[in-house]
C-alpha positions as CSV (number, residue, x, y, z in Angstrom):
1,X,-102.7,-48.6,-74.6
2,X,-101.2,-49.6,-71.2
3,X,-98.1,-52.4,-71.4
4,X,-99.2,-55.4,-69.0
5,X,-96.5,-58.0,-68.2
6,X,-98.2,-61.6,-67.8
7,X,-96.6,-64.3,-65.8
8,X,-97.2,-67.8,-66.0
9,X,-95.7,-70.3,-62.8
10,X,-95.8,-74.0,-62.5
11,X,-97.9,-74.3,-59.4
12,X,-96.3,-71.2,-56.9
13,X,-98.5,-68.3,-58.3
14,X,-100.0,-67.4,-55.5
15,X,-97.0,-67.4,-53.2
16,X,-95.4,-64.9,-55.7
17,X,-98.6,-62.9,-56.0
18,X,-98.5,-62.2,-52.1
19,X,-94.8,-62.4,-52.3
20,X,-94.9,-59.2,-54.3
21,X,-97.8,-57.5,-53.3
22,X,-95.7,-57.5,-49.7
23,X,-92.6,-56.1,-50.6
24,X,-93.7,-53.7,-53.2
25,X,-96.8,-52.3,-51.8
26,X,-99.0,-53.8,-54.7
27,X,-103.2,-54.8,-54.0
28,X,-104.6,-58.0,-55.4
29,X,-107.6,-56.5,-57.8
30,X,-108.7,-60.1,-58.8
31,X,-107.7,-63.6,-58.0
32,X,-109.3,-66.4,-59.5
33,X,-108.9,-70.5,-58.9
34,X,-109.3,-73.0,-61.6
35,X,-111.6,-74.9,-59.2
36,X,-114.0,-72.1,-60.0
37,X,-114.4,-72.0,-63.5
38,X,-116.5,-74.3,-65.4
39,X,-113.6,-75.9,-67.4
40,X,-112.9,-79.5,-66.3
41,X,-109.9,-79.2,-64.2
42,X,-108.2,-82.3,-62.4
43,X,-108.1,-82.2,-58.6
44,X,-104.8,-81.3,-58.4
45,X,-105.2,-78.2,-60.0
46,X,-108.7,-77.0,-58.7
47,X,-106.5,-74.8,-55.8
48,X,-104.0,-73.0,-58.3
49,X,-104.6,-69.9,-60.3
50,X,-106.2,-69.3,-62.7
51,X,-105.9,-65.2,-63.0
52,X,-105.0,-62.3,-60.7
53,X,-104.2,-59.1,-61.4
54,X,-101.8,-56.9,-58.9
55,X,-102.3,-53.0,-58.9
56,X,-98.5,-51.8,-58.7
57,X,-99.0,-47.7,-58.7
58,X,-100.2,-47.1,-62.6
59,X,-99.1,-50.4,-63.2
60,X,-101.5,-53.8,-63.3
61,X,-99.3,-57.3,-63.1
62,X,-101.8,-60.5,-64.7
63,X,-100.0,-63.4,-63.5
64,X,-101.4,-67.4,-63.4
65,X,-100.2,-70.9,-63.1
66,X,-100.5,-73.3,-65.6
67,X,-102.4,-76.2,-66.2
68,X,-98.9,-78.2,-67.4
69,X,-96.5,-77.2,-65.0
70,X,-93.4,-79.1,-67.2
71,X,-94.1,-76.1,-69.6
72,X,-92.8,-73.4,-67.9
73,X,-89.2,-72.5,-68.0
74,X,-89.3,-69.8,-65.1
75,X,-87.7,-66.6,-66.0
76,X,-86.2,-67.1,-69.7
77,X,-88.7,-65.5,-71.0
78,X,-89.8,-62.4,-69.4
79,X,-88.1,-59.6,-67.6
80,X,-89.6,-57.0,-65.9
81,X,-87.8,-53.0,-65.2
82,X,-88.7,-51.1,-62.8
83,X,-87.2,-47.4,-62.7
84,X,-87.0,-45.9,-59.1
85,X,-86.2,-42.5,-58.3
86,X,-84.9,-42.3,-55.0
87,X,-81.2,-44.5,-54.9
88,X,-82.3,-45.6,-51.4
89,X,-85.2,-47.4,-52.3
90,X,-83.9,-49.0,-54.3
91,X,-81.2,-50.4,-52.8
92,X,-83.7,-51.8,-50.4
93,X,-86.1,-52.9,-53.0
94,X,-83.1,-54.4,-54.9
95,X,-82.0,-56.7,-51.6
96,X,-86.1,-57.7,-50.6
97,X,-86.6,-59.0,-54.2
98,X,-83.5,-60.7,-54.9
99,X,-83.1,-62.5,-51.5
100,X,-83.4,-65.9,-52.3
101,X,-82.4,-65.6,-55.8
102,X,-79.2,-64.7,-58.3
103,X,-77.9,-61.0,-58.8
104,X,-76.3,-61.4,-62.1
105,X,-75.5,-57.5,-62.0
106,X,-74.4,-56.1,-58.9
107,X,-76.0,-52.5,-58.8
108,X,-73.8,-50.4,-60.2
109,X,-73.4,-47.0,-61.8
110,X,-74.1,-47.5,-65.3
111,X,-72.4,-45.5,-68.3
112,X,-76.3,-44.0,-69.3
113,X,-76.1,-41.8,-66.0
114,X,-78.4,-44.4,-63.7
115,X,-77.8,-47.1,-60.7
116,X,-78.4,-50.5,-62.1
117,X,-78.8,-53.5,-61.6
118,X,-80.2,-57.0,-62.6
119,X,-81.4,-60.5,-61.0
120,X,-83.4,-63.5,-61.3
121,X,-85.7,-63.7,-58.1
122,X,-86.3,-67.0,-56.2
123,X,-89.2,-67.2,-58.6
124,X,-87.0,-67.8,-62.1
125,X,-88.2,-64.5,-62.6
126,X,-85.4,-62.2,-64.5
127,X,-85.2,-58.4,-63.4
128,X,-84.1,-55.3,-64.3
129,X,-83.7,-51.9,-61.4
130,X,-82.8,-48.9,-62.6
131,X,-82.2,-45.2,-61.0
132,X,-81.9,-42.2,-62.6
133,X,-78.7,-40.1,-60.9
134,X,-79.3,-36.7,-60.1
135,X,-76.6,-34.8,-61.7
C-alpha cells in the first residue's frame, strides 16, 4: 500500500508541477491535457491538466486541475509533511517553498525532539517540515 497525496488546482497545475519538480528534485512520470482525452472538454480547458504524476524519491505526487475552477479552495484541504534529515536542508527547502507564500510556523525546535515548521505555499497549498534532532 503506498500513501499518494492528490492535488487538485483551479487552472495553475502545471506551473506548480514544474514549480516543484525544480526545487525538490522531483521527475514528471506522466502529464496528461484534457485536450487529449476523448471527453468533451470546452476550449478553455483543452490546455490544462488532466493528470501528472511527480516521482519525489519513494514518493509519487498525482496532481490535476479541475474542470470547475470555483470548486477548489486551495490548501484547506490537504497538507503535505515532509521529514528531512539534515537541519540544513531544510532550512533551505523551508525558504524555496514558502517564498511567495504564508509561514504560519516559524521553524522552530519542537517539544517532540525535531525542527519544525509549517506554511501555505504561493499555491494555497498547506505544509508541514519536520527534522529529526540528533541528540
Amino acid at each position: 500500500m503506498k500513501l499518494i497525496t492528490y492535488l487538485t488546482f483551479p487552472g495553475q497545475c502545471e506551473e506548480a508541477l514544474n514549480f516543484y519538480k525544480n526545487t525538490l528534485g522531483g521527475n514528471i512520470l506522466q502529464m496528461s491535457r484534457m485536450g487529449d482525452s476523448p471527453m468533451e472538454v470546452a476550449d478553455n480547458l483543452k490546455n490544462k491538466i488532466m493528470h501528472a504524476r511527480l516521482q519525489l524519491g519513494e514518493s509519487v505526487l498525482y496532481m490535476s486541475d479541475t474542470f470547475d475552477p470555483s470548486s477548489v479552495k486551495q490548501g484547506n484541504n490537504v497538507s503535505l509533511s515532509l521529514d528531512i534529515p539534515e537541519p540544513a536542508k531544510l532550512g533551505e527547502l523551508f525558504k524555496k517553498l514558502s517564498a511567495g507564500g504564508t509561514v504560519t510556523m516559524p521553524l522552530q525546535d519542537a517539544f517532540w525532539g525535531a525542527r519544525f515548521g509549517m506554511f501555505i505555499d504561493k499555491f494555497g497549498i498547506h505544509w508541514m517540515m519536520n527534522c529529526e534532532l540528533k541528540k
